[in-house]
N, C-alpha and C positions, 0 to 999 in steps of 0.2 A: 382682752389683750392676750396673745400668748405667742411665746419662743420656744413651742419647747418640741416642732416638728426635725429639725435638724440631729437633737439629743437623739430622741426616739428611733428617725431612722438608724442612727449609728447602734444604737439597741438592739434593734432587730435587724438589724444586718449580721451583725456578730452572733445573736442566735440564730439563726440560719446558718453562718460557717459554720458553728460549733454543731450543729441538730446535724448535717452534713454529714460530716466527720466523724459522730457518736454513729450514728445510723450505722456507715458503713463498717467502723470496728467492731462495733455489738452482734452486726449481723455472722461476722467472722466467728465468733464466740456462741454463738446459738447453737451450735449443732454440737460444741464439745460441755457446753453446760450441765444436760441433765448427766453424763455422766461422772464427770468431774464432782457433782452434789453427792451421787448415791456413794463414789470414794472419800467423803469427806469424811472426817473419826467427828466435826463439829457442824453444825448448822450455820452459816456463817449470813450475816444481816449486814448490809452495808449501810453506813452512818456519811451521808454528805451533807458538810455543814463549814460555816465560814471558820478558820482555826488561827487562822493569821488574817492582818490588815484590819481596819477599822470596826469589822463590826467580829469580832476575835473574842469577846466577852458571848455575845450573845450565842458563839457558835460552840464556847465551854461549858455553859451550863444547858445545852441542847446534846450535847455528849455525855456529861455526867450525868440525863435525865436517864438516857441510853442504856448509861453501865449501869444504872441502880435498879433498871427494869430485867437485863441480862443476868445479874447476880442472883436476885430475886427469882428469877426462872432455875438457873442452876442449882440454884440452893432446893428448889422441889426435885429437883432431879433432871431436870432439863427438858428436851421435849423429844417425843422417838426416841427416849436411852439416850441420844445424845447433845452435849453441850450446847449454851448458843455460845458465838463467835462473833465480836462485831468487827466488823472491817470499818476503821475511819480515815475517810479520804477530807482534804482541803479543797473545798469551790472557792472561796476568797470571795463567793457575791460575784462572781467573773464570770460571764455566758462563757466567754473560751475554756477557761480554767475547768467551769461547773462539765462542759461537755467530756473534758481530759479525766477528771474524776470519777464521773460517771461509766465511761469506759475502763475505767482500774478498776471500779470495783466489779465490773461483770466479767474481766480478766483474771481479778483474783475470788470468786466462783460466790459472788454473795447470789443469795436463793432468793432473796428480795431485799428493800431497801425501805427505812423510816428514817427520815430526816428533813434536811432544806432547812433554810431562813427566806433567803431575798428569791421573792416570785422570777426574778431575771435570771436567777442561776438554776431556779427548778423549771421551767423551760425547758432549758435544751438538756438538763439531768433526765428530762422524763420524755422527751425522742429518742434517747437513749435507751432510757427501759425499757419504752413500748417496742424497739429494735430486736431487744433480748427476751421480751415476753415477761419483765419483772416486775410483778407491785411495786409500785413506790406511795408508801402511804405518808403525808406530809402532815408534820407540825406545827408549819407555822406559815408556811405560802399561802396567802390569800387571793391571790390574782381569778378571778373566775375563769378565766382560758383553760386552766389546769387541765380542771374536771371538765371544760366544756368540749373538748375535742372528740370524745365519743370512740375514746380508746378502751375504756373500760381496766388498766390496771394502772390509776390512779384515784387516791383514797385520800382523806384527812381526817383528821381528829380535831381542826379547826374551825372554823366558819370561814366567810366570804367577805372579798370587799364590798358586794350587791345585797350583802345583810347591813355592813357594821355605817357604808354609805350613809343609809336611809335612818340610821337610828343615830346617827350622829347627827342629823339634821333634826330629827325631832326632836332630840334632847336641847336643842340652840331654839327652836320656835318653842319648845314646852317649856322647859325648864329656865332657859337662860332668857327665852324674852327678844331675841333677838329679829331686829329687822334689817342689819346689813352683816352680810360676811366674805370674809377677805380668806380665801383658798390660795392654800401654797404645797408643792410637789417638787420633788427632788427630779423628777424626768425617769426614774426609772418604771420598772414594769409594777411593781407593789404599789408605790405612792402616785406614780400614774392614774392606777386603774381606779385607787381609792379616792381621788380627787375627781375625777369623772363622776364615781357611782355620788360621790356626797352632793358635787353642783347640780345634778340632774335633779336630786332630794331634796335640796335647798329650794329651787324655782320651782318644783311642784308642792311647796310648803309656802310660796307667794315672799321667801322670803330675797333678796334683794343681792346677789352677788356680787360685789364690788372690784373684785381683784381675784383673777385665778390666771397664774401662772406659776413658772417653775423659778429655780435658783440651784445654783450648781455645788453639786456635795463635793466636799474636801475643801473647804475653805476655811480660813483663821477667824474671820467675821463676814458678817453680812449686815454690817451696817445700815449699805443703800439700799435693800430690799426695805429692813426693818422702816426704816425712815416713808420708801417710796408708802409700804403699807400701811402705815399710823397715819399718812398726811392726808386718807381718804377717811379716818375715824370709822371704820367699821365694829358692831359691836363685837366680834368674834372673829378671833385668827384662829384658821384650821390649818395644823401645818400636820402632811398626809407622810411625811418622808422618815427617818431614823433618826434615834437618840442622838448621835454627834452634832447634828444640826441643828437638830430643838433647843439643843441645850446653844449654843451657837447663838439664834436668835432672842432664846430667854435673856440671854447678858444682854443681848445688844440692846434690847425694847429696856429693859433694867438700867444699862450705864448711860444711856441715852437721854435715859428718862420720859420715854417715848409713853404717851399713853395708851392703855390698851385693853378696854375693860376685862375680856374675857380671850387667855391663849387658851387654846386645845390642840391634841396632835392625838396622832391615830395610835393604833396598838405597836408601831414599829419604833412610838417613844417610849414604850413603857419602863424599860431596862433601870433599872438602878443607878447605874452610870451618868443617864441624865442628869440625877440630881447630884449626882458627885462633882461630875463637872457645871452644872451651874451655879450651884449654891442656892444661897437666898432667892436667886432671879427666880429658879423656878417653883417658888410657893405660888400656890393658887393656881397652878396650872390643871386643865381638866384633860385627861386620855380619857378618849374609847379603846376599849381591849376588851379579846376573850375573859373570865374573870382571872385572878392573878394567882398563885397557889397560895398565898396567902388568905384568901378570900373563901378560898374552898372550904364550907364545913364538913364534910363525909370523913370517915373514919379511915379511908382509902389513903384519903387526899395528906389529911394529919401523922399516917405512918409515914410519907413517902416525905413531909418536910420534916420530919422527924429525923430519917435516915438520912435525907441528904445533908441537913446538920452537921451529923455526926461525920458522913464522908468526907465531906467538903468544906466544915468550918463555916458555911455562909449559909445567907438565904436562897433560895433555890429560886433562877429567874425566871421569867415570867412564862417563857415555851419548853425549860425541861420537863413538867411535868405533862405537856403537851406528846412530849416526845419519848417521855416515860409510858404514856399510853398507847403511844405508834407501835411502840417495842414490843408491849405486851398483846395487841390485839395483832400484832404478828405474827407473835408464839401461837396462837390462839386457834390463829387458822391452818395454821401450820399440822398442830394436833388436831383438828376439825379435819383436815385433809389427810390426816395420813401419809404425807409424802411432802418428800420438798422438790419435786418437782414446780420450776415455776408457775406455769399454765393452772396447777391442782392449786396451789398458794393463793393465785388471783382467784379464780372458782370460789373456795373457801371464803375470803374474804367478804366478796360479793352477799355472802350466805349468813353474814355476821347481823348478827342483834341481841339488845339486849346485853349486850357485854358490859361488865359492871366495870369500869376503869377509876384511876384515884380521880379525873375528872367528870366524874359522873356517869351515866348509861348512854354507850357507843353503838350505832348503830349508821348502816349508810345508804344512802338512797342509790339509786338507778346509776345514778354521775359518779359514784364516789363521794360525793359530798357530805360531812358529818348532818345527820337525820334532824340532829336538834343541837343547834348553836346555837351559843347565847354570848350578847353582848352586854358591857356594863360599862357603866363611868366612875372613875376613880378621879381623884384628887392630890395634889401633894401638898402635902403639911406635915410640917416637924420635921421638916428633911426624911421625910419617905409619902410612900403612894397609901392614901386613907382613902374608904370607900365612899361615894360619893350618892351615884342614883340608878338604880335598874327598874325596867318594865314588870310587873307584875303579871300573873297569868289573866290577868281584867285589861291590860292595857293601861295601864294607871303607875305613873311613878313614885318609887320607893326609894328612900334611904337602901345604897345596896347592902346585902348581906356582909 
């Protein structure tokens, strides 16, 4: 069954204007860029991430990962004698908006860019860059298209939806047992791509797909979905879309009283918020996600939820620290290059390994794509996310770390 060719197009219709648009402003900007950098008194990094509208949490502590990695740098003294500077623009998760941002910040002279949330606004963010000649190294876009385009100045610090797919399917036939499952996607380009990569992973796992279609985000309930989906008893809902929604259908399967042995939602539920707004609904619920900064044992990882602590009063969500290491392996190459010229930035980048980050040793392949990403399964209990089960280096499942 599926509706969700109509959404889609209008998706990629709107990046295509916006990619358009970016293209030809950034191209206007290319030729006054490397000078514009070498008069800069600061290195200036641009930070595109959603800062208002729905997902406005997850786009704050993707900034605050920012500032705590930029501080962290200035406080050594910076890089080349001089400051970083982070430029932060609003994408809102908007292909338009992400193109309009994207274009400010190579207007106002960033040397390259670490950020993104929703794979639909890093899209047309990064026809943009590749317009200007910019890295954009990303935190938290999962979409494979990214890297797959064979532009060479895009990077992540994250994994893929063609990794976390396949291990979300194994964890439902290994662990959980399961022989029917019910796939649900919000239509955009993250939970899309992630809904694909998992059904493929499912039917070559012989397990039995019951329901994969979409549902439309911004809504007060979804009822009829939760309903139409329980009234097929699959043992497993994968819902591939964002925290407001998850949480959304957690109440609804909950006030319902819908049965439903096993919900799961991808790494775009992970956010704290979930559980604020579901409440009780969402005990028991299982995410795939990169692992959480909580999870992190390394001494890196424990200074950096340390200090955002103390910055921020909270726990630190789930891609600032993601995004804390975009920042730093940006300095990185920055200094490896001797120059901030873009072109030498990308170079450098390329040329990275072995980089010790609070997320562990960063390194990137041929695509851009982080060298070794790893996915886990977490849990919610006691109103927050507890770790649940990761693969071992045997291929054997483990209580995660």
């Amino acid at each position: 069954m599926t509706v969700r060719q109509p959404a889609a197009a209008r998706v990629w219709s709107s990046v295509r204007r916006a990619a358009l648009a970016g293209v030809g402003i950034a191209a206007l900007s290319i030729a006054a860029a490397p000078g514009a950098a070498c008069a800069q008194e600061t290195i200036k990094i641009g930070v595109p991430a959603p800062l208002s509208g729905g997902y406005a949490m997850a786009g704050k502590d993707i900034l605050n990962g920012a500032q705590l990695a930029a501080d962290d740098i200035n406080r050594r003294g910076g890089v080349l004698g001089k400051k970083i500077e982070l430029v932060q623009e609003d994408d809102e998760c908007d292909a338009d908006k992400a193109a309009q941002a994207a274009q400010t910040l190579v207007g106002k002279g960033a040397v390259a860019v670490a950020g993104g949330y929703c794979s639909s606004a890093a899209l047309p963010e990064l026809r943009v860059f590749h317009g200007a000649g910019l890295a954009y190294v990303m935190d938290a876009s999962t979409n494979p298209e990214l890297t797959e385009k064979g532009w060479g100045n895009a990077f992540r610090t994250i994994g893929r939806d063609d990794e976390q797919g396949p291990f979300a399917a194994k964890l439902m036939k290994e662990v959980l047992h399961a022989k029917t499952v019910a796939v649900v996607n919000d239509n955009t380009t993250y939970s899309k791509g992630l809904a694909e990569n998992a059904v493929e992973a499912l039917k070559q796992q012989g397990i039995e797909v019951v329901y994969d279609d979409a549902l439309t985000p911004g809504q007060m309930d979804y009822a009829d979905v939760a309903k139409q989906v329980a009234a097929l008893k699959p043992d497993v809902v994968y819902y591939t879309g964002y925290y407001p929604e998850a949480a959304s259908l957690a109440r609804d399967f909950h006030q319902l009283k819908l049965r439903v042995k096993y919900f799961m939602g991808g790494d775009g539920t992970t956010q704290p918020t979930l559980i604020k707004t579901a409440g009780n609904a969402a005990n028991g619920m299982i995410c795939t996600t990169a692992p959480l900064p909580a999870f992190l044992t390394g001494a890196k990882a424990r200074r950096f939820i340390d200090d955002y602590k103390k910055a921020y009063g909270a726990e630190p969500g789930p891609y600032s620290i993601y995004e804390y290491d975009a920042v730093l392996v940006t300095a990185k190459a920055i200094e490896n290059a001797k120059s901030t010229k873009p072109a030498d930035i990308v170079a450098a980048l390329h040329k990275i390994s072995n980089f010790s980050g609070a997320t562990g040793e960063i390194a990137f392949n041929e695509k851009g794509d982080r060298s070794k990403a790893v996915y886990v399964a977490v849990i919610v209990k006691g109103g927050k996310f507890q770790t649940y089960r990761q693969l071992d280096q045997s291929g054997r499942w483990v209580p995660s770390k």
